[in-house]
MOPAC internal coordinates of N, CA, C and O (Angstrom, degrees):
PM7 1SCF
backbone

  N    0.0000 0     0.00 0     0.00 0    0    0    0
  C    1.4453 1     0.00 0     0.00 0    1    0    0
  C    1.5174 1   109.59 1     0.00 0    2    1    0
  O    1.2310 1   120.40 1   -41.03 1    3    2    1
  N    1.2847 1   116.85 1   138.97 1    3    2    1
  C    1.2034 1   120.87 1  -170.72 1    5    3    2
  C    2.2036 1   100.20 1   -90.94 1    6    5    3
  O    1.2310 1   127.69 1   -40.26 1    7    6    5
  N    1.2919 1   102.80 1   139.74 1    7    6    5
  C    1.6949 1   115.15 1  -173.96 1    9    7    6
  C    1.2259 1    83.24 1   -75.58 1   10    9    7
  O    1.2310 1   124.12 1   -28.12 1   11   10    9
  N    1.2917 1   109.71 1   151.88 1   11   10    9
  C    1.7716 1   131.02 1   172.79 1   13   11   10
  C    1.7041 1    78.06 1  -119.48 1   14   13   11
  O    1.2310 1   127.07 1   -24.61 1   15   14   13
  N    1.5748 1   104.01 1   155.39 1   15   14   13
  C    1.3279 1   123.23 1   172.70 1   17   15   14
  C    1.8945 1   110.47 1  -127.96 1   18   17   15
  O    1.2310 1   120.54 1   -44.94 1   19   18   17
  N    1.5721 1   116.57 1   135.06 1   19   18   17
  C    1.0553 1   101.61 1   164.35 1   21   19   18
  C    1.5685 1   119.29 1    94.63 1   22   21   19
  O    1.2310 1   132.50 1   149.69 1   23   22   21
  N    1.0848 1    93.46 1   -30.31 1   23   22   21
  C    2.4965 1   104.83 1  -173.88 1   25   23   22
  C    1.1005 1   117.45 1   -95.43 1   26   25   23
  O    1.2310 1   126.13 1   -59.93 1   27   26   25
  N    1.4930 1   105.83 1   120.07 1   27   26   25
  C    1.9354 1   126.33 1  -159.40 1   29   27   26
  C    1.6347 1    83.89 1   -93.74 1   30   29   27
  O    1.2310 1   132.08 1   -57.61 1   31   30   29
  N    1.7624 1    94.27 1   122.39 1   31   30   29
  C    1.4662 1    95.55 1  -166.86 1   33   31   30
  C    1.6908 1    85.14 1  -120.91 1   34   33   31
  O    1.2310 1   116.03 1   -75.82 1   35   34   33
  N    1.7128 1   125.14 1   104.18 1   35   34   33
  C    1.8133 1   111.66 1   156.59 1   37   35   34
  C    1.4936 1   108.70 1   -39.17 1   38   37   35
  O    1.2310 1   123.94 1   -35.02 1   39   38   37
  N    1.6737 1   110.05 1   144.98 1   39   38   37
  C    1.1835 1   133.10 1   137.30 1   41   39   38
  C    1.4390 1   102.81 1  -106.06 1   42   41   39
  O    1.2310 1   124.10 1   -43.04 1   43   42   41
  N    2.0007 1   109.74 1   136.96 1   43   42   41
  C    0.9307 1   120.66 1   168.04 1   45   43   42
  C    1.6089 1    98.86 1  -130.02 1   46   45   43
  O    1.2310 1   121.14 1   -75.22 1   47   46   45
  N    1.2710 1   115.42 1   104.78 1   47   46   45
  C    2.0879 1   128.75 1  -179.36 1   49   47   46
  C    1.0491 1   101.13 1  -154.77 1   50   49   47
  O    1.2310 1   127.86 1   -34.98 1   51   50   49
  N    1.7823 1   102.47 1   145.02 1   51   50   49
  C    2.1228 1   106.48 1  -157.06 1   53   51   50
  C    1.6346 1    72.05 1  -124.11 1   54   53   51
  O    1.2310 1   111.11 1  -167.67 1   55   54   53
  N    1.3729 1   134.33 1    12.33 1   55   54   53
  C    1.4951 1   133.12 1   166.62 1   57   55   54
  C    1.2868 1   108.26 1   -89.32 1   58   57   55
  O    1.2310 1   114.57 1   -73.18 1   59   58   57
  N    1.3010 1   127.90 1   106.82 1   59   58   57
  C    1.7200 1    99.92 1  -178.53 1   61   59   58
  C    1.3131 1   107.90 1   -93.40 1   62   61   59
  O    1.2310 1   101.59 1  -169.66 1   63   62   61
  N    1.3437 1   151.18 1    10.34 1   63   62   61
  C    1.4689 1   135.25 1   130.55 1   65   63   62
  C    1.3062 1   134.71 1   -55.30 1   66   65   63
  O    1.2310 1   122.52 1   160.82 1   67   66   65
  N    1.5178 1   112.78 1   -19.18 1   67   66   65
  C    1.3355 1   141.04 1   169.63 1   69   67   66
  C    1.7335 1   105.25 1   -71.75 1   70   69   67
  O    1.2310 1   136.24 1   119.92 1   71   70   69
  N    1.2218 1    86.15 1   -60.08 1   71   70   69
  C    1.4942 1   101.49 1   179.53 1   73   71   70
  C    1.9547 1   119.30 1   -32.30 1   74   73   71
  O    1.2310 1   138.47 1   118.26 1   75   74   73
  N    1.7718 1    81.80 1   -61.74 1   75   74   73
  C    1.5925 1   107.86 1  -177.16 1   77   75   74
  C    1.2967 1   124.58 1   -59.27 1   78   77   75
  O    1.2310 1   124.34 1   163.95 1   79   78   77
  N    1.2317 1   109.27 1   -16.05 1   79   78   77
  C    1.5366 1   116.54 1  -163.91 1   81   79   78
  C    1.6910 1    94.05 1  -126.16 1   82   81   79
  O    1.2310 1   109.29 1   168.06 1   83   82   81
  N    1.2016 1   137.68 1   -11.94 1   83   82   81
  C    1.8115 1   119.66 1   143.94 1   85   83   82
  C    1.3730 1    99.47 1   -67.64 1   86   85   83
  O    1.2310 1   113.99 1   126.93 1   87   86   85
  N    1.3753 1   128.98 1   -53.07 1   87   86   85
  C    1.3821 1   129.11 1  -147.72 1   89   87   86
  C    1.7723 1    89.79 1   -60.96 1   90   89   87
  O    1.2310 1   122.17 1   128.13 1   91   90   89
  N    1.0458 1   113.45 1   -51.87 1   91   90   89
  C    1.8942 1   110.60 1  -168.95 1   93   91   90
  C    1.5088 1   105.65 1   -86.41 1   94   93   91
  O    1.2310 1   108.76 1   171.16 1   95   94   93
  N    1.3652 1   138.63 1    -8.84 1   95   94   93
  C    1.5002 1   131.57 1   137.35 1   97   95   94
  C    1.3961 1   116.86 1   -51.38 1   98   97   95
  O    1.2310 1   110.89 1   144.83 1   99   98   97
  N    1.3776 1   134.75 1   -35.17 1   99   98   97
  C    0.9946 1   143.33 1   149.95 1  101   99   98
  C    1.3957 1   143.30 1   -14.58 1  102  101   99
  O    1.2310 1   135.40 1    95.22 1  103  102  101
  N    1.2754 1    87.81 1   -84.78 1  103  102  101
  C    1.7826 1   132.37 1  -173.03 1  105  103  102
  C    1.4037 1    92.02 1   -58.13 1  106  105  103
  O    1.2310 1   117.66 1   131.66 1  107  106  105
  N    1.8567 1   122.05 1   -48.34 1  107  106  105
  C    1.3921 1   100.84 1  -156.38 1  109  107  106
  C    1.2402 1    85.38 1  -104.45 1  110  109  107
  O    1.2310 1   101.02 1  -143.68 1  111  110  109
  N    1.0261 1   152.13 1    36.32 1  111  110  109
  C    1.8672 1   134.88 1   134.46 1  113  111  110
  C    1.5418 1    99.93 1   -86.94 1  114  113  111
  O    1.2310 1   108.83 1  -165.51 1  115  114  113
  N    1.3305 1   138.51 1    14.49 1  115  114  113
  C    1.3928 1   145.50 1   160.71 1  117  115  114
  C    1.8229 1   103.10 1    83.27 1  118  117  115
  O    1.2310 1   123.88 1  -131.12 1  119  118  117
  N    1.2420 1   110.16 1    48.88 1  119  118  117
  C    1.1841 1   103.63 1   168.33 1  121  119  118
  C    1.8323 1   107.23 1  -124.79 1  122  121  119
  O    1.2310 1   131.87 1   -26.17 1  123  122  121
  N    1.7802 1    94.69 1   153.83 1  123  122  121
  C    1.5127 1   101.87 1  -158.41 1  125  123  122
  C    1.4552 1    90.67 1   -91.43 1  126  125  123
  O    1.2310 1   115.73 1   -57.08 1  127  126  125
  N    1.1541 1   125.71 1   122.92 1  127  126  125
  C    1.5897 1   146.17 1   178.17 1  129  127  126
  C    1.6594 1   108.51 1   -85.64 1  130  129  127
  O    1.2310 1   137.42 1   -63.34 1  131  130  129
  N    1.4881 1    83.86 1   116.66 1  131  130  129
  C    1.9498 1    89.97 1   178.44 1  133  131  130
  C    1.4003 1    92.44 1  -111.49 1  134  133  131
  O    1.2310 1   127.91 1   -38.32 1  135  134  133
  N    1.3601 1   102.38 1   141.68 1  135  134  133
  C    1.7513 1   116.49 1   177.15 1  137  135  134
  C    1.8232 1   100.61 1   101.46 1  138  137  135
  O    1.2310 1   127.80 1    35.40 1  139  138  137
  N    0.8468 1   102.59 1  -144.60 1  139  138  137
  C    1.7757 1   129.11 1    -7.15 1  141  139  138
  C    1.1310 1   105.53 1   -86.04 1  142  141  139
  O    1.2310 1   135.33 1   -19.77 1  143  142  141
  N    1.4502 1    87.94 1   160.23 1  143  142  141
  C    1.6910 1   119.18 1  -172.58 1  145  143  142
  C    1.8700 1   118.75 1  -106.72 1  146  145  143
  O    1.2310 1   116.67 1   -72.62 1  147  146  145
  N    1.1511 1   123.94 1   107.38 1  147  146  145
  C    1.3695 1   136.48 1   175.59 1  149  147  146
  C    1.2096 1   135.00 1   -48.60 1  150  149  147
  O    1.2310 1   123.95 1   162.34 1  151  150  149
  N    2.1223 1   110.03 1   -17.66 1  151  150  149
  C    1.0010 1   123.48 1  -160.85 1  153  151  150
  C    1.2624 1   116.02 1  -177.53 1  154  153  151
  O    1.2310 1   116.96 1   -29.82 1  155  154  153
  N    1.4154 1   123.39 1   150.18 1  155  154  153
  C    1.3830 1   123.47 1  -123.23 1  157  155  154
  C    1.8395 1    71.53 1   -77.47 1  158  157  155
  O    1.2310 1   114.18 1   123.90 1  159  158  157
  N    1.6978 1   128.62 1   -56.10 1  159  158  157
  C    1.3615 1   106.88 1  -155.45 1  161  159  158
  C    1.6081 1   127.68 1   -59.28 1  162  161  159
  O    1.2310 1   136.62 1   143.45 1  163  162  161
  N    1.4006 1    85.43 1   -36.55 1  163  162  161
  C    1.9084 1   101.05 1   170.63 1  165  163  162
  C    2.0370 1   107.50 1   -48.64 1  166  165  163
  O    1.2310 1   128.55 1   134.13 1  167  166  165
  N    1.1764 1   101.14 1   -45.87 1  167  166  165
  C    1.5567 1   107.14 1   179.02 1  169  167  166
  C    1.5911 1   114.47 1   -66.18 1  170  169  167
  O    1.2310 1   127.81 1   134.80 1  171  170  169
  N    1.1982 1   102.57 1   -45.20 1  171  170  169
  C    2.1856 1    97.98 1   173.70 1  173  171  170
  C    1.4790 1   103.08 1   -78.76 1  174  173  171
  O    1.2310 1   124.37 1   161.77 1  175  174  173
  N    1.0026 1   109.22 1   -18.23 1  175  174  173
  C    1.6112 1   101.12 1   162.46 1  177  175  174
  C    1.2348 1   127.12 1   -51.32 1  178  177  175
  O    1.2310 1   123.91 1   114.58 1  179  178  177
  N    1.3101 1   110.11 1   -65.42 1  179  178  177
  C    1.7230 1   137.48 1  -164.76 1  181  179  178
  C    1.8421 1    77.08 1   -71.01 1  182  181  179
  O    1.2310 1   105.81 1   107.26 1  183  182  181
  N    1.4132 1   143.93 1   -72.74 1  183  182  181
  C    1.0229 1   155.02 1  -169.07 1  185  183  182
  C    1.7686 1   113.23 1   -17.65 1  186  185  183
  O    1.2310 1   128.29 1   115.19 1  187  186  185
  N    1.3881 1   101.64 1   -64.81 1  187  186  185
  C    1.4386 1   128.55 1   143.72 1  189  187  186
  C    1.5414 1   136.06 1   -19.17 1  190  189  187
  O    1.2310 1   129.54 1   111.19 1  191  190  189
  N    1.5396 1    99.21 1   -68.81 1  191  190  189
  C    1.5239 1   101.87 1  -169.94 1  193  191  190
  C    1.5473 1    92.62 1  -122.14 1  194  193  191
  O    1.2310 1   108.48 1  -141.75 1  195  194  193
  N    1.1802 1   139.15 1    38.25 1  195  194  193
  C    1.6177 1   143.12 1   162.83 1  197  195  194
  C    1.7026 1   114.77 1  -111.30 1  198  197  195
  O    1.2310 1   136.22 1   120.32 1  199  198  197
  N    1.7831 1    86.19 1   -59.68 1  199  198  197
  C    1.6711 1    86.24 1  -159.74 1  201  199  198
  C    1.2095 1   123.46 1   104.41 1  202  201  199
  O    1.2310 1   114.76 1  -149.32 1  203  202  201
  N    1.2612 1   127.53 1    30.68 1  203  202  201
  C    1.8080 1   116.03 1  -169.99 1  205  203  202
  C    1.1919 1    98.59 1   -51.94 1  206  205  203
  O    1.2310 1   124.90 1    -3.74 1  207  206  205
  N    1.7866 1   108.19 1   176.26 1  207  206  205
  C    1.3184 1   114.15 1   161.23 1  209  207  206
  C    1.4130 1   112.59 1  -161.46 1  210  209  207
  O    1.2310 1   126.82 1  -133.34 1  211  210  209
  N    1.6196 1   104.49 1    46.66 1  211  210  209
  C    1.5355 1   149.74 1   154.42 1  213  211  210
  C    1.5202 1   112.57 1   177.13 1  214  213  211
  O    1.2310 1   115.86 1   -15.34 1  215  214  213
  N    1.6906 1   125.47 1   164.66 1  215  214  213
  C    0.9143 1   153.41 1   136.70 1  217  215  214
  C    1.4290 1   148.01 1  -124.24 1  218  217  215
  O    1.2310 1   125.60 1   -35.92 1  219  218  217
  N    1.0875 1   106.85 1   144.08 1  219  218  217
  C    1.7546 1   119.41 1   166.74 1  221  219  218
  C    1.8714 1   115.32 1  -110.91 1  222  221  219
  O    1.2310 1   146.10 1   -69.84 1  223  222  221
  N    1.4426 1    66.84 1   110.16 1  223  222  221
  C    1.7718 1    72.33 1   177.89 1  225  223  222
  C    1.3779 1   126.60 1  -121.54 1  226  225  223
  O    1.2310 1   115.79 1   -56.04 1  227  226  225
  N    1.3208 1   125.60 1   123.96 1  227  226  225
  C    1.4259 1   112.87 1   159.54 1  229  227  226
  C    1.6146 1   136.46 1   -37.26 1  230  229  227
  O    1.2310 1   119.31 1   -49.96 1  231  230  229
  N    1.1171 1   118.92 1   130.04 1  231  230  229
  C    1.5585 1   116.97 1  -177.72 1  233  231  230
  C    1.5489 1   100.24 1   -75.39 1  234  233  231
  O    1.2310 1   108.73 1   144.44 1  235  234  233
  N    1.5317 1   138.69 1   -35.56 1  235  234  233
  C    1.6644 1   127.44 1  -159.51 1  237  235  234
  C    1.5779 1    86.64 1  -113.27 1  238  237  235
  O    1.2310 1   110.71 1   -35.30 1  239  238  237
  N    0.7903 1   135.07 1   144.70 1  239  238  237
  C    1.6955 1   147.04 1   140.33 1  241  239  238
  C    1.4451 1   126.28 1   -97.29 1  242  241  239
  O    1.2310 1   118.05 1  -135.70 1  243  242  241
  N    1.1061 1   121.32 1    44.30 1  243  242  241
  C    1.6582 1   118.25 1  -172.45 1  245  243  242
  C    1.4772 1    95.68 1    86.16 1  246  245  243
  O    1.2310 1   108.83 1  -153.94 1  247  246  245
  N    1.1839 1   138.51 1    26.06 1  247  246  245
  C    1.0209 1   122.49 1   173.82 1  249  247  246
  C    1.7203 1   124.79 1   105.45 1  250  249  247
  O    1.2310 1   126.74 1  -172.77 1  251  250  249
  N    1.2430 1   104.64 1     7.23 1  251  250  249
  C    1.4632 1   124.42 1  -170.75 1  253  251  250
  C    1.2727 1   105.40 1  -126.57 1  254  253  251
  O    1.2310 1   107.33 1   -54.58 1  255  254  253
  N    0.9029 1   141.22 1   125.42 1  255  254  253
  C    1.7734 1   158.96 1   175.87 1  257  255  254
  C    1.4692 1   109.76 1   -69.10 1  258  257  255
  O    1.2310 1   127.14 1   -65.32 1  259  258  257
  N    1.4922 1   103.87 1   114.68 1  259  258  257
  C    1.4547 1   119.04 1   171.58 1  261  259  258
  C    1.6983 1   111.31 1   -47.48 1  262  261  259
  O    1.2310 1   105.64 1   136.70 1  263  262  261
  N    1.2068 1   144.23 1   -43.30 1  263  262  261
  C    1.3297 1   161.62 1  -114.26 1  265  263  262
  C    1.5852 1   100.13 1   -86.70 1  266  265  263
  O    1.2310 1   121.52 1   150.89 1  267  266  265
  N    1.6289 1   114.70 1   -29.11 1  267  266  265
  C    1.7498 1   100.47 1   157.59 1  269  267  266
  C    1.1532 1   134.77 1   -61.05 1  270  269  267
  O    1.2310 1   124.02 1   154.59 1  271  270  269
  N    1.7723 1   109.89 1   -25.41 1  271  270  269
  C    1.2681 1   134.37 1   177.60 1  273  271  270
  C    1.4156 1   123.76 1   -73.57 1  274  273  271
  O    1.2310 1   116.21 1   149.80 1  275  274  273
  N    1.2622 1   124.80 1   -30.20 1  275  274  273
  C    1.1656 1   154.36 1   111.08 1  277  275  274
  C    1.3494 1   130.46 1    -3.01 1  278  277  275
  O    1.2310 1   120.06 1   105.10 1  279  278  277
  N    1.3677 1   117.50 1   -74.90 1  279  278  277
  C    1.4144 1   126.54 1   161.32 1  281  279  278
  C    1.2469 1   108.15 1   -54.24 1  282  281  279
  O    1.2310 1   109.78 1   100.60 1  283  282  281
  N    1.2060 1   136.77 1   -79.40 1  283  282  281
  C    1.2819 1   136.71 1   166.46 1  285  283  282
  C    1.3942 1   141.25 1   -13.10 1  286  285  283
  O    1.2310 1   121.18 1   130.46 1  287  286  285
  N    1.5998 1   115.36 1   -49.54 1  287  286  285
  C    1.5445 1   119.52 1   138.18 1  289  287  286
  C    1.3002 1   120.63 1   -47.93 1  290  289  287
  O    1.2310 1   108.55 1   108.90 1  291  290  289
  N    1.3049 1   139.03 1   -71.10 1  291  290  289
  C    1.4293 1   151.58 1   122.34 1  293  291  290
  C    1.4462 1   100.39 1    48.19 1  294  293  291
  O    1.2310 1   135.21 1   101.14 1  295  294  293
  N    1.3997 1    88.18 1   -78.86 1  295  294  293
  C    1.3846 1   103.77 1  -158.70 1  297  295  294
  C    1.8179 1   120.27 1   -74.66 1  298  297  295
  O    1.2310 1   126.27 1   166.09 1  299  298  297
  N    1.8782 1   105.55 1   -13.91 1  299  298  297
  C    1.1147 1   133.32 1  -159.87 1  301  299  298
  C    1.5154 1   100.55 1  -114.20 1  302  301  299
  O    1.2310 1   117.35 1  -159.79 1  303  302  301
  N    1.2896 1   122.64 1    20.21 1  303  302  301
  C    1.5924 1   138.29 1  -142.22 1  305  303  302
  C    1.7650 1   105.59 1   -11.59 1  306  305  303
  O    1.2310 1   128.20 1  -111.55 1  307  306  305
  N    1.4139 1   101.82 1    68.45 1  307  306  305
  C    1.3200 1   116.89 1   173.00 1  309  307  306
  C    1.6957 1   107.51 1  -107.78 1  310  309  307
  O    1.2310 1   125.82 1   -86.30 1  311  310  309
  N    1.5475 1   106.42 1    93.70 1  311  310  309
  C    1.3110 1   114.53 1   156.06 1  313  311  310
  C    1.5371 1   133.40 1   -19.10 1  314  313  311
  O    1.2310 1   120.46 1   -56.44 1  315  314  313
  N    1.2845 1   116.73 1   123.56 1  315  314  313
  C    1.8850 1   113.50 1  -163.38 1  317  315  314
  C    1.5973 1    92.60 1  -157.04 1  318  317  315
  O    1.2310 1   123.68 1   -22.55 1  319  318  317
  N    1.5541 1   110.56 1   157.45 1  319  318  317
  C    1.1291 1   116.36 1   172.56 1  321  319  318
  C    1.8568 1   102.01 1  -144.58 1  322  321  319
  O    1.2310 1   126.60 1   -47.54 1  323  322  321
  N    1.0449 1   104.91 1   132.46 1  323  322  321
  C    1.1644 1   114.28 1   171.66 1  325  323  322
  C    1.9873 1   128.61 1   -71.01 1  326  325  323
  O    1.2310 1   126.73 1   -56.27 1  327  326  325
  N    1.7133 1   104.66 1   123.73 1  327  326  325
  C    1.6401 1    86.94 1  -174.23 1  329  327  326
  C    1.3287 1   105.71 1  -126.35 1  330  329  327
  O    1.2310 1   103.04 1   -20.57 1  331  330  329
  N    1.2677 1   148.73 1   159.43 1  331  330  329
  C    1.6437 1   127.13 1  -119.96 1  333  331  330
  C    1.6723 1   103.05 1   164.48 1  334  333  331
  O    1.2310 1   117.87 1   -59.08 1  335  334  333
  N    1.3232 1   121.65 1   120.92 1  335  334  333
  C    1.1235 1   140.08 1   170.40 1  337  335  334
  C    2.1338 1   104.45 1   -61.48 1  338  337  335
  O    1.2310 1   130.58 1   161.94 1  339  338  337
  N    1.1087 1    97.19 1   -18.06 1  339  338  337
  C    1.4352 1   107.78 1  -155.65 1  341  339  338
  C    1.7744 1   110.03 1   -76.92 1  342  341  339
  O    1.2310 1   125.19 1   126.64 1  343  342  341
  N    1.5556 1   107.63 1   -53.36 1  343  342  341
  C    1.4650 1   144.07 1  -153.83 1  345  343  342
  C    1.2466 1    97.42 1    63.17 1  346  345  343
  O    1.2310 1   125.43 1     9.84 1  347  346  345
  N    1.2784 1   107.17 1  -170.16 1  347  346  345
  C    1.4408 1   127.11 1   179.34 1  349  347  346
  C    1.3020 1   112.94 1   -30.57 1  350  349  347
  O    1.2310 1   120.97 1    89.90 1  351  350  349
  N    0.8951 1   115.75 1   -90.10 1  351  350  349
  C    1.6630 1   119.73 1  -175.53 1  353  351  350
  C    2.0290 1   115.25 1   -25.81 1  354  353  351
  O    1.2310 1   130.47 1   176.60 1  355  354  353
  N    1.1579 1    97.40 1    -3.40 1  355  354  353
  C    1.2311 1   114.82 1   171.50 1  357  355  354
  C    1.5985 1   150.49 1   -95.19 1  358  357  355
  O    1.2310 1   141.28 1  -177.42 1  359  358  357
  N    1.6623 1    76.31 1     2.58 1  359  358  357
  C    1.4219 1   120.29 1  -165.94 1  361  359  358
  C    1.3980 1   140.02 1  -119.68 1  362  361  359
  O    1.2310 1   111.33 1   -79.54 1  363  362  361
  N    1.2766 1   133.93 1   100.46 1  363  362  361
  C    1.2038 1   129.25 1  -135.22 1  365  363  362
  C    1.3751 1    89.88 1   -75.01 1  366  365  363
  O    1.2310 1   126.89 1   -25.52 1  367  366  365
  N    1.6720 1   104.34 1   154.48 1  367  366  365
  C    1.6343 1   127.39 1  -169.77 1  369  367  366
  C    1.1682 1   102.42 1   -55.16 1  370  369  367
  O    1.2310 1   118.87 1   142.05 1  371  370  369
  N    1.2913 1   119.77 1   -37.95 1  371  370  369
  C    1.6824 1   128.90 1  -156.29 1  373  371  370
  C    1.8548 1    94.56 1   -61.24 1  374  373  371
  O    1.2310 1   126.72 1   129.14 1  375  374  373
  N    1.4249 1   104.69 1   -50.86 1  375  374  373
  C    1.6367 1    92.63 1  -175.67 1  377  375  374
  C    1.3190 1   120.66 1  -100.11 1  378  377  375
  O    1.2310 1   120.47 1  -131.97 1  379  378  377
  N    1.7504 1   116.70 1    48.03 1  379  378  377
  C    1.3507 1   116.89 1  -175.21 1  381  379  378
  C    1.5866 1   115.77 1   -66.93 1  382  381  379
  O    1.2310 1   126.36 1   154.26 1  383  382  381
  N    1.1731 1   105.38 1   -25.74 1  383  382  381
  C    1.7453 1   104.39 1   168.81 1  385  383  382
  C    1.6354 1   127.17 1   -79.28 1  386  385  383
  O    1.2310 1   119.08 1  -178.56 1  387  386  385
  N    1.6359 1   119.35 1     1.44 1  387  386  385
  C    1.1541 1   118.66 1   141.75 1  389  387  386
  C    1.3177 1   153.41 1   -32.55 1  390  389  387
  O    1.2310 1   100.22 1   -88.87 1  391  390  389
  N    0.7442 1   153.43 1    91.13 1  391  390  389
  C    1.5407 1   149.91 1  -177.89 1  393  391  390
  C    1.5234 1   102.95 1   -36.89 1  394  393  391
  O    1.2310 1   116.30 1   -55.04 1  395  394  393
  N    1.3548 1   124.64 1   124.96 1  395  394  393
  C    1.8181 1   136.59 1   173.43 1  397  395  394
  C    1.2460 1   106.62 1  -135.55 1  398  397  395
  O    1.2310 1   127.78 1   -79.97 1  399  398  397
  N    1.6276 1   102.63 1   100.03 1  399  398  397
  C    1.5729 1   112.38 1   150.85 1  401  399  398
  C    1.8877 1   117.04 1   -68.97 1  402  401  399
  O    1.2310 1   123.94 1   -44.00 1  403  402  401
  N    1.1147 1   110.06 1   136.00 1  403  402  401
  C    1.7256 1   117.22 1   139.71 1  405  403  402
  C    0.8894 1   157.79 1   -42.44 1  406  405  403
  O    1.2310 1   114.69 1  -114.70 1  407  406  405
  N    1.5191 1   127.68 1    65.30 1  407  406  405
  C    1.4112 1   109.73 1   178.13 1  409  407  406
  C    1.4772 1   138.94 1   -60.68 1  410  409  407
  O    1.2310 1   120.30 1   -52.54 1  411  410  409
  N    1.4717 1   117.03 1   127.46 1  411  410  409
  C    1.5586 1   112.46 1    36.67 1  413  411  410
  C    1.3852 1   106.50 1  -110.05 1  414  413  411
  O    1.2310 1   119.94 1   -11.33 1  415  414  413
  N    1.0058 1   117.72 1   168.67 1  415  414  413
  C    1.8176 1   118.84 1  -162.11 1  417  415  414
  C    1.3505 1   109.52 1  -120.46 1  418  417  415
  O    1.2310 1   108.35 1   -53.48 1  419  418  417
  N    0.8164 1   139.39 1   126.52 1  419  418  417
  C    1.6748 1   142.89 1  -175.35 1  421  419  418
  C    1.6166 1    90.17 1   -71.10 1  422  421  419
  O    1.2310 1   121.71 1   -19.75 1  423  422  421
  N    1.5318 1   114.33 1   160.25 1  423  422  421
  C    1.1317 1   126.54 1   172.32 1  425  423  422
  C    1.7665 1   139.94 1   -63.64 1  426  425  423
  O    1.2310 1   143.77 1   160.12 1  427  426  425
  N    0.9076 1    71.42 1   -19.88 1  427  426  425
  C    1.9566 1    87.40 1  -158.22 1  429  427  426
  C    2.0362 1    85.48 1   -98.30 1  430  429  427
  O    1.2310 1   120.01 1   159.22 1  431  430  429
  N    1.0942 1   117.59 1   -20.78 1  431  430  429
  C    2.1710 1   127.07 1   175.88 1  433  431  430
  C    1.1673 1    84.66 1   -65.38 1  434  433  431
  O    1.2310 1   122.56 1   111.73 1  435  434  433
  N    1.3158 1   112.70 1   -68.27 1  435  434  433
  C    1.8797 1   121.84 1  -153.99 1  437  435  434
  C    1.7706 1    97.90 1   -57.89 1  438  437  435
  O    1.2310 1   118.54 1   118.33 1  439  438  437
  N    1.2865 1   120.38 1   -61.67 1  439  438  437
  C    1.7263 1   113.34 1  -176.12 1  441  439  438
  C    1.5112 1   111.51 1   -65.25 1  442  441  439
  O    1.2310 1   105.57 1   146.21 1  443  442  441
  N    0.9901 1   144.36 1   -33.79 1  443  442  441
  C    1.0657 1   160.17 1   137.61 1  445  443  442
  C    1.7808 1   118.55 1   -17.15 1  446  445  443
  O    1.2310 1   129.61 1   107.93 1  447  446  445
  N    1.6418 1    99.07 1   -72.07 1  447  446  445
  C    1.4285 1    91.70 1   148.34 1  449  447  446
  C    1.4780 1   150.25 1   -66.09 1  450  449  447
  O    1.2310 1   126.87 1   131.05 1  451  450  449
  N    1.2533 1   104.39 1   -48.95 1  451  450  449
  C    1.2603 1   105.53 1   169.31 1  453  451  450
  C    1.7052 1   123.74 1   -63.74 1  454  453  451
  O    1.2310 1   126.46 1   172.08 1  455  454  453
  N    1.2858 1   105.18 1    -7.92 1  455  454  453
  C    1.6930 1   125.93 1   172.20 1  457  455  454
  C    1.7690 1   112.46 1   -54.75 1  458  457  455
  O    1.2310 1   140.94 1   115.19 1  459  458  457
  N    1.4892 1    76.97 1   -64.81 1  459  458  457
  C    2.0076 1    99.54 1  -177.61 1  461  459  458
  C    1.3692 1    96.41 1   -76.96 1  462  461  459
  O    1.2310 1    97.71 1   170.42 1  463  462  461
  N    1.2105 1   157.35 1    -9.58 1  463  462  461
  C    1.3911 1   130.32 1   156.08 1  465  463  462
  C    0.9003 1   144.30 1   -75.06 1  466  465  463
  O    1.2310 1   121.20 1   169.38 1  467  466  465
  N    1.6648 1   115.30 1   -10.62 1  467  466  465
  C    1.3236 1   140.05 1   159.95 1  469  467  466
  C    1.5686 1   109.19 1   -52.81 1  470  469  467
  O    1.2310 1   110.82 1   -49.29 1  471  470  469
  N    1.2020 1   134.86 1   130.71 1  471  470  469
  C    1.4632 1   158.84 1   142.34 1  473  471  470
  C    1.7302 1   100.42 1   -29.04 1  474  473  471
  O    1.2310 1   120.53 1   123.07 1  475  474  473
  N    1.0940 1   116.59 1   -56.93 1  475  474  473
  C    1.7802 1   114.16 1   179.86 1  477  475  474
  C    1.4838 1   101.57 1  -114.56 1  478  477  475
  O    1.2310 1   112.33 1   -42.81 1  479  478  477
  N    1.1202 1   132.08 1   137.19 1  479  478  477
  C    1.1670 1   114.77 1   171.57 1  481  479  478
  C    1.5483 1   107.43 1  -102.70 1  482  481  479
  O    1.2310 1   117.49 1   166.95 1  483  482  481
  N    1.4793 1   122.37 1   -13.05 1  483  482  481
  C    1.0388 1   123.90 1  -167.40 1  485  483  482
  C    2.1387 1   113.75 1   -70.32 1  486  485  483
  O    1.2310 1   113.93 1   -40.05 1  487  486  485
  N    1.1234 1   129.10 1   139.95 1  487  486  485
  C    1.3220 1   116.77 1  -166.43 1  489  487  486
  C    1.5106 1   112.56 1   -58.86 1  490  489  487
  O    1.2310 1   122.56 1   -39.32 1  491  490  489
  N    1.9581 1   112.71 1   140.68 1  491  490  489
  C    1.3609 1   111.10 1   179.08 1  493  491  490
  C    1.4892 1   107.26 1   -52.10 1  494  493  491
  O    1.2310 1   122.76 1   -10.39 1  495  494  493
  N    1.4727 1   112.32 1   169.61 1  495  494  493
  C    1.5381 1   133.28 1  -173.38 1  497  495  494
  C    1.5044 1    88.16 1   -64.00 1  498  497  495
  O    1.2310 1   120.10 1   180.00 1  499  498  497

C-alpha cells in the first residue's frame, strides 16, 4: 500500500471497535484521522472546526442516519464514502452515486478506497 502523507480523513462509526480499527488502517497509510465521531452532531462538529478532506462514514448511527453528514461534505465538495453493515440496499437513493463498502471490510478495500476518492491522490505538499 502506498503511505498518503498529510490527508485529514473523518471517521464517522457509533462502533468503537469498528471505529478503532478504520482509524488504525488509516493512520498507517499516513493519514491524519479526525474523530471518530459516533454521531451525526459530534461529526458536523469536527466537520466545522477540522476541515476533512475525505471521509468514511457509517450509514446507521444507533439509529440515526448519517445523510446530514453527508450533505454537508457535499456541499463542502469534500469527498466521502459510505461503509455499512447494510450494502446498497441500505442506502438512500439520493446517494446512489456514492461509493459503499461492506462491512466488514478487509484492509487493503478500505485504503484502496478511500485512496481513489481523493481528488489528488498524489501526497499533500
Amino acid at each position: 500500500m502506498t503511505a498518503i502523507t498529510a490527508r485529514r480523513v473523518l471517521v464517522v462509526e457509533d462502533e468503537a471497535l469498528v471505529a478503532m480499527m478504520i482509524a488504525d488502517i488509516l493512520e498507517d497509510l499516513g493519514f491524519e484521522v479526525i474523530g471518530p465521531a459516533a454521531s451525526v452532531s459530534r461529526a458536523l462538529a469536527l466537520i466545522e472546526s477540522e476541515g476533512p478532506e475525505v471521509a468514511v462514514l457509517d450509514v446507521n448511527l444507533g439509529g440515526e442516519k448519517v445523510y446530514p453528514v453527508a450533505e454537508a461534505l457535499r456541499s463542502r465538495a469534500v469527498p466521502y464514502l459510505f461503509l455499512t453493515g447494510y450494502g446498497a440496499a441500505g442506502v438512500d437513493p439520493d446517494f446512489a452515486t456514492v461509493r459503499i463498502l461492506q462491512k466488514p471490510v478487509r484492509d487493503a478495500v478500505l485504503a484502496r478506497a478511500v485512496t481513489e476518492v481523493l481528488p489528488d491522490r498524489s501526497p499533500a505538499p
